[in-house]
C-alpha positions, 0 to 999 in steps of 0.5 A: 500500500502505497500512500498517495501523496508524501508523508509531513513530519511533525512532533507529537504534542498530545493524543486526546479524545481517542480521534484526535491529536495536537502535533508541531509542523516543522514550521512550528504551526501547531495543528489537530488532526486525526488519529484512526484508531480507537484504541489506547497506543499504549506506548504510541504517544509520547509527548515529542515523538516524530510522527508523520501525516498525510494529508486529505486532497478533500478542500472540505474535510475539517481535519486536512491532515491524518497521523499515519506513522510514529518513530518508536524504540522497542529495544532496537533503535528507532522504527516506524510504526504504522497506527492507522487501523484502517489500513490493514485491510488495504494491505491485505487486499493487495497481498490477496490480490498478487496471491502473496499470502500462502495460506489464502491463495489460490480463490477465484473470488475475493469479496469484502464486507460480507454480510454473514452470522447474526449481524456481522460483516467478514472483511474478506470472504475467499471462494473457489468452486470446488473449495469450502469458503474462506471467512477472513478477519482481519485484526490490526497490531501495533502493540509491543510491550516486550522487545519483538514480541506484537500483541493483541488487542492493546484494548478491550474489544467486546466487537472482536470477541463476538466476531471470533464466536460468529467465525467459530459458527461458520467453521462449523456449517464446513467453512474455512475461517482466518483470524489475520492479525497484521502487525504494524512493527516491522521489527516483530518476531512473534506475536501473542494475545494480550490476555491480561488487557482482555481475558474475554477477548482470549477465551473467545480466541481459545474456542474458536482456534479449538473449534478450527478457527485458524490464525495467522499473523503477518508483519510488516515492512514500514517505510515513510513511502508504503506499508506491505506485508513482510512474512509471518510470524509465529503465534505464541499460544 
C-alpha cells in the first residue's frame, strides 16, 4: 500500500479524545488532526515523538491532515510504526490480490464486507468452486510491550470477541475461517494475545482456534513511502 501523496513530519504534542491529536509542523504551526484508531497506543504517544501525516486532497474535510506513522524504540533503535487501523485491510487486499499470502491463495473470488452470522460483516470472504469458503478477519497490531514480541488487542474489544464466536459458527456449517492479525512493527518476531488487557477477548480466541478457527499473523515492512506485508510470524499460544 502505497500512500498517495508524501508523508509531513511533525512532533507529537498530545493524543486526546481517542480521534484526535495536537502535533508541531516543522514550521512550528501547531495543528489537530486525526488519529484512526480507537484504541489506547499504549506506548504510541509520547509527548515529542516524530510522527508523520498525510494529508486529505478533500478542500472540505475539517481535519486536512491524518497521523499515519510514529518513530518508536522497542529495544532496537528507532522504527516506524504504522497506527492507522484502517489500513490493514488495504494491505491485505493487495497481498490477496498478487496471491502473496500462502495460506489464502489460490480463490477465484475475493469479496469484502460480507454480510454473514447474526449481524456481522467478514472483511474478506475467499471462494473457489470446488473449495469450502474462506471467512477472513482481519485484526490490526501495533502493540509491543516486550522487545519483538506484537500483541493483541492493546484494548478491550467486546466487537472482536463476538466476531471470533460468529467465525467459530461458520467453521462449523464446513467453512474455512482466518483470524489475520497484521502487525504494524516491522521489527516483530512473534506475536501473542494480550490476555491480561482482555481475558474475554482470549477465551473467545481459545474456542474458536479449538473449534478450527485458524490464525495467522503477518508483519510488516514500514517505510515513510508504503506499508506491505513482510512474512509471518509465529503465534505464541
Amino acid at each position: 500500500m502505497k500512500f498517495v501523496s508524501p508523508l509531513v513530519p511533525a512532533t507529537l504534542i498530545r493524543r486526546y479524545k481517542r480521534f484526535l491529536a495536537d502535533v508541531e509542523l516543522a514550521d512550528g504551526n501547531v495543528i489537530t488532526v486525526h488519529v484512526a484508531n480507537p484504541g489506547a497506543m499504549t506506548g504510541l504517544q509520547t509527548a515529542g515523538a516524530r510522527v508523520w501525516l498525510s494529508k486529505s486532497p478533500s478542500a472540505t474535510r475539517k481535519l486536512p491532515f491524518s497521523w499515519e506513522l510514529i518513530e518508536a524504540d522497542f529495544g532496537h533503535g528507532s522504527e516506524l510504526v504504522g497506527v492507522n487501523t484502517a489500513h490493514p485491510n488495504t494491505i491485505v487486499a493487495e497481498a490477496l490480490a498478487q496471491g502473496s499470502i500462502p495460506e489464502l491463495a489460490g480463490y477465484a473470488s475475493i469479496r469484502r464486507e460480507v454480510k454473514y452470522g447474526k449481524s456481522s460483516r467478514i472483511d474478506f470472504l475467499l471462494e473457489q468452486d470446488g473449495r469450502s469458503p474462506c471467512y477472513v478477519e482481519v485484526k490490526n497490531v501495533h502493540l509491543m510491550r516486550e522487545a519483538d514480541l506484537a500483541e493483541f488487542p492493546d484494548s478491550v474489544t467486546a466487537r472482536g470477541a463476538k466476531h471470533l464466536d460468529e467465525m467459530t459458527a461458520m467453521v462449523e456449517t464446513g467453512a474455512r475461517a482466518v483470524m489475520l492479525f497484521v502487525i504494524q512493527i516491522s521489527s516483530a518476531t512473534s506475536f501473542t494475545l494480550a490476555r491480561d488487557i482482555d481475558p474475554a477477548y482470549g477465551s473467545a480466541f481459545d474456542r474458536a482456534r479449538a473449534s478450527g478457527v485458524e490464525a495467522l499473523a503477518l508483519s510488516c515492512q514500514i517505510t515513510t513511502e508504503s506499508i506491505g506485508i513482510a512474512k509471518p510470524v509465529p503465534i505464541v499460544f
